[in-house]
MARBA-3410 file (N, C-alpha, C, O; in Angstrom, 1 decimal):
81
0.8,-1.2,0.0,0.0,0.0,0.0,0.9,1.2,0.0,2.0,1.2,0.6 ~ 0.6,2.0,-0.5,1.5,3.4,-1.1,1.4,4.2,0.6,0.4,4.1,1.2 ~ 2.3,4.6,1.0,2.0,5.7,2.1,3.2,6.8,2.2,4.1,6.6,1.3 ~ 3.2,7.8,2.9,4.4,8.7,3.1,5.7,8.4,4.3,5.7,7.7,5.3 ~ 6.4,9.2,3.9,7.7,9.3,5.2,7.7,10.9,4.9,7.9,11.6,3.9
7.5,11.1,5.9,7.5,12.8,6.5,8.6,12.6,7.4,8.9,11.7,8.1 ~ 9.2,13.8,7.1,10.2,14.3,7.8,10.0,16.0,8.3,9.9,16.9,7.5 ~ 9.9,16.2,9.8,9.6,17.3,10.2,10.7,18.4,11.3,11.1,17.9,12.4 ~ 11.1,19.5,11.0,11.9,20.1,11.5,11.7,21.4,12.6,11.6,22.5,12.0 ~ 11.7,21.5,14.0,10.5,22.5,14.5,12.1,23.7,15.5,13.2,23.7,16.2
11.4,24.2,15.0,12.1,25.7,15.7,11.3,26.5,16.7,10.1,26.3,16.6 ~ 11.9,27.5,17.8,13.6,27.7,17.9,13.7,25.7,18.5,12.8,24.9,18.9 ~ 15.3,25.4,18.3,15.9,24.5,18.9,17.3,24.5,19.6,18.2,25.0,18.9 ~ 17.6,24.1,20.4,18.5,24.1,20.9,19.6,22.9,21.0,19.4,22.0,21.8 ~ 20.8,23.1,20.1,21.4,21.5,20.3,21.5,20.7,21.4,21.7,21.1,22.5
21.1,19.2,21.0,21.1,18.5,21.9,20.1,18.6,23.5,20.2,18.0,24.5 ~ 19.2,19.6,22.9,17.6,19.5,23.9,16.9,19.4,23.1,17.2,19.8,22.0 ~ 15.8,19.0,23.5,14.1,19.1,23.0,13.7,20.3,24.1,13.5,20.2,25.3 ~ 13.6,21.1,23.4,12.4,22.1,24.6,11.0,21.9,24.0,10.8,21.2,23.0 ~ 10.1,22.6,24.8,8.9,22.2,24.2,8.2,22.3,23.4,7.1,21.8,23.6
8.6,23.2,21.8,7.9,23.0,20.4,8.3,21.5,20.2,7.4,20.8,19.9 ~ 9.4,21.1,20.3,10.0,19.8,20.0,9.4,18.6,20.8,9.2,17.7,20.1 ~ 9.1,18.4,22.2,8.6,17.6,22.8,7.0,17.9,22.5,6.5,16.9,22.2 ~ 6.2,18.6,22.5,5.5,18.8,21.7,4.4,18.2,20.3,3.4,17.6,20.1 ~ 5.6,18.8,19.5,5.7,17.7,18.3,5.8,15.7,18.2,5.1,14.9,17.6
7.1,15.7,19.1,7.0,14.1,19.1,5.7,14.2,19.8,4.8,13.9,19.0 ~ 5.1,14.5,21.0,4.4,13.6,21.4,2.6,13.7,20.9,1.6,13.2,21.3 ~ 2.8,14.7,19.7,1.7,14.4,18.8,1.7,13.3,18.0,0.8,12.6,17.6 ~ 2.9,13.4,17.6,3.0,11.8,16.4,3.1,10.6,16.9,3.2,9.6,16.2 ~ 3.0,10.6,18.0,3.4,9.5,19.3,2.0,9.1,19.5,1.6,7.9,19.4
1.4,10.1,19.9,-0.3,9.8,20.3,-1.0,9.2,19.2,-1.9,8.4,19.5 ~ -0.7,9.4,17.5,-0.9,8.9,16.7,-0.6,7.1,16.7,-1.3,6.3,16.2 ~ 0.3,6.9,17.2,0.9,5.5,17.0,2.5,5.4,16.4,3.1,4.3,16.0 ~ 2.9,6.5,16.3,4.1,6.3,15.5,5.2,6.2,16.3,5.2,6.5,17.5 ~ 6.4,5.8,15.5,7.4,5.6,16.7,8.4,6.5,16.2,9.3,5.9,15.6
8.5,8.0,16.1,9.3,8.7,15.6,11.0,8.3,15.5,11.5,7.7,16.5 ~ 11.6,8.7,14.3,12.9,8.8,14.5,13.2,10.0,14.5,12.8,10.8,13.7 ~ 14.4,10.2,16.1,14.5,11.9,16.3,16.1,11.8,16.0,16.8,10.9,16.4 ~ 16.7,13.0,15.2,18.2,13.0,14.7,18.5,14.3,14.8,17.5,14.8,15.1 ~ 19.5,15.4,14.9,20.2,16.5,14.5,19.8,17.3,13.7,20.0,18.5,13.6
19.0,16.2,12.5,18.1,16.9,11.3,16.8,17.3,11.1,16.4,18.1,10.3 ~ 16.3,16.5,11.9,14.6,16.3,12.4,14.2,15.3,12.4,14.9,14.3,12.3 ~ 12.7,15.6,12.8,12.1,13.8,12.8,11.6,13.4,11.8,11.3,14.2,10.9 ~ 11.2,11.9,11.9,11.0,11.5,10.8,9.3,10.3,11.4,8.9,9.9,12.5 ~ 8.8,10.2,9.9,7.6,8.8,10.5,7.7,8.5,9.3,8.1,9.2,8.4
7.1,7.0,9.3,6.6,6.5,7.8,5.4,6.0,8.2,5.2,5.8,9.4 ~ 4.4,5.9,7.1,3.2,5.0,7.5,2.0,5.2,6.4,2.4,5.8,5.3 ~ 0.9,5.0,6.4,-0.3,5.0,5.5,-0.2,6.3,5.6,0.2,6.9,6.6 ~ -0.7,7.1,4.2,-0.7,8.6,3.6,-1.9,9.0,4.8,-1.5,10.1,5.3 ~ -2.8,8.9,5.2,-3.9,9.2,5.8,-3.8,9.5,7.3,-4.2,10.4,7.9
-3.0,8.4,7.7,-2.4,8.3,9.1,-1.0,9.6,9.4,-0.8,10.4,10.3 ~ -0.4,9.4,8.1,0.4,10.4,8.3,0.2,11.9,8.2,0.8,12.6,8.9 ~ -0.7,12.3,7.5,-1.6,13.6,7.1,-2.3,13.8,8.4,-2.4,15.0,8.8 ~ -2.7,12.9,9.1,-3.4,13.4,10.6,-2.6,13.8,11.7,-2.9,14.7,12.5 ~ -1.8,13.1,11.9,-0.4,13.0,12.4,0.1,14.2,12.2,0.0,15.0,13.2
0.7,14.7,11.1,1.3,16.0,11.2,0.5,17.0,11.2,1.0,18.0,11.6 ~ -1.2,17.0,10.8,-1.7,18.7,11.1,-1.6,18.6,12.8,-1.2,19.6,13.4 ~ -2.0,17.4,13.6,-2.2,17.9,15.3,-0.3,18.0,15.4,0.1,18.2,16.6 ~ 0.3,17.8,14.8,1.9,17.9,15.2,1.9,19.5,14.9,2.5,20.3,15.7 ~ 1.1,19.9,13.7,1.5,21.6,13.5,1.0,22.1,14.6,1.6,23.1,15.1
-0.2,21.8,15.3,-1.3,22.4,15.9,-0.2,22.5,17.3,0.1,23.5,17.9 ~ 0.1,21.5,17.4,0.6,21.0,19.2,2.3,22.2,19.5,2.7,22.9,20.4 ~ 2.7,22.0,18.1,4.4,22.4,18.2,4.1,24.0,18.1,4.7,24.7,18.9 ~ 3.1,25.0,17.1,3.3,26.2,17.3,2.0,26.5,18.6,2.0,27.7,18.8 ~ 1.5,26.0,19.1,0.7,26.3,20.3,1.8,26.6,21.6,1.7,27.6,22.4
3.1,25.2,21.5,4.1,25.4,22.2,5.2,26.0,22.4,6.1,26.0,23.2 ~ 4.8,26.7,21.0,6.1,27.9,20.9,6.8,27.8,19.7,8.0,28.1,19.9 ~ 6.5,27.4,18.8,7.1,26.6,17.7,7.2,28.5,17.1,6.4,29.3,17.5 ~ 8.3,28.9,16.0,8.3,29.6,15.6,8.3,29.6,13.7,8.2,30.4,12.9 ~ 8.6,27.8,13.8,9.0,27.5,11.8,9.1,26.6,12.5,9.9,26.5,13.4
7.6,25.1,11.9,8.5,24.2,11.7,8.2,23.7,9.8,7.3,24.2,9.1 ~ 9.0,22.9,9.5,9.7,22.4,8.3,8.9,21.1,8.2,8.9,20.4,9.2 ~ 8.3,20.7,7.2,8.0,19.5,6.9,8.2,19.2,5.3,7.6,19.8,4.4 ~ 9.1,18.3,5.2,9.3,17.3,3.7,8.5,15.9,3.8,8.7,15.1,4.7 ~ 7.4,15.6,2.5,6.3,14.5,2.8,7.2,13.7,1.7,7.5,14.4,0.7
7.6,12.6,1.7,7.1,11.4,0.2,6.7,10.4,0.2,6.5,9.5,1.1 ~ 6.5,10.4,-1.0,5.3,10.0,-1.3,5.8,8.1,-1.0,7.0,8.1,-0.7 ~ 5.5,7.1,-0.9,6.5,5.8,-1.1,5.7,4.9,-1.8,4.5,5.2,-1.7 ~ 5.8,4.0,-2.3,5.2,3.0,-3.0,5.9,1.8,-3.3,7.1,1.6,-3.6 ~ 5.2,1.0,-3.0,5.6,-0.6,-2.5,6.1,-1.5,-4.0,5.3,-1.7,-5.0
7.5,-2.0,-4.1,7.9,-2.7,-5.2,7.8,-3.8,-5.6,8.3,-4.1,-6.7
END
């Protein structure tokens, strides 16, 4: 089944903390069911296009509520070989 990998990047940040646009963020995608990968570059999910599309609007909603100033999201698209 075709789904995305989003990758999301949330500001301000600070190396090597999560303050709370960032803790924020994961724990919207978290509530969703996902098991984020968190890196230096941002985070990342893969999963069904629908799951992931719900996932990231309450992730926008949660991370500029908490102070988020810019976050960054890259979607693709993926499809099964």
């Amino acid at each position: 089944m075709p789904g995305y990998r989003a990758e999301f990047m949330v500001e301000p940040f600070v190396e090597g903390l999560l303050g709370p646009p960032v803790v924020a963020a994961v724990e919207a995608v978290t509530d969703h069911g996902f098991e984020p990968a968190i890196d230096a570059f941002g985070t990342t999910i893969e999963g069904d296009a629908e799951r992931v599309v719900a996932a990231l609007a309450d992730m926008l909603r949660a991370s500029m509520d908490a102070g988020a100033t810019r976050v960054t999201v890259q979607i693709e698209r993926r499809t099964e070989s």
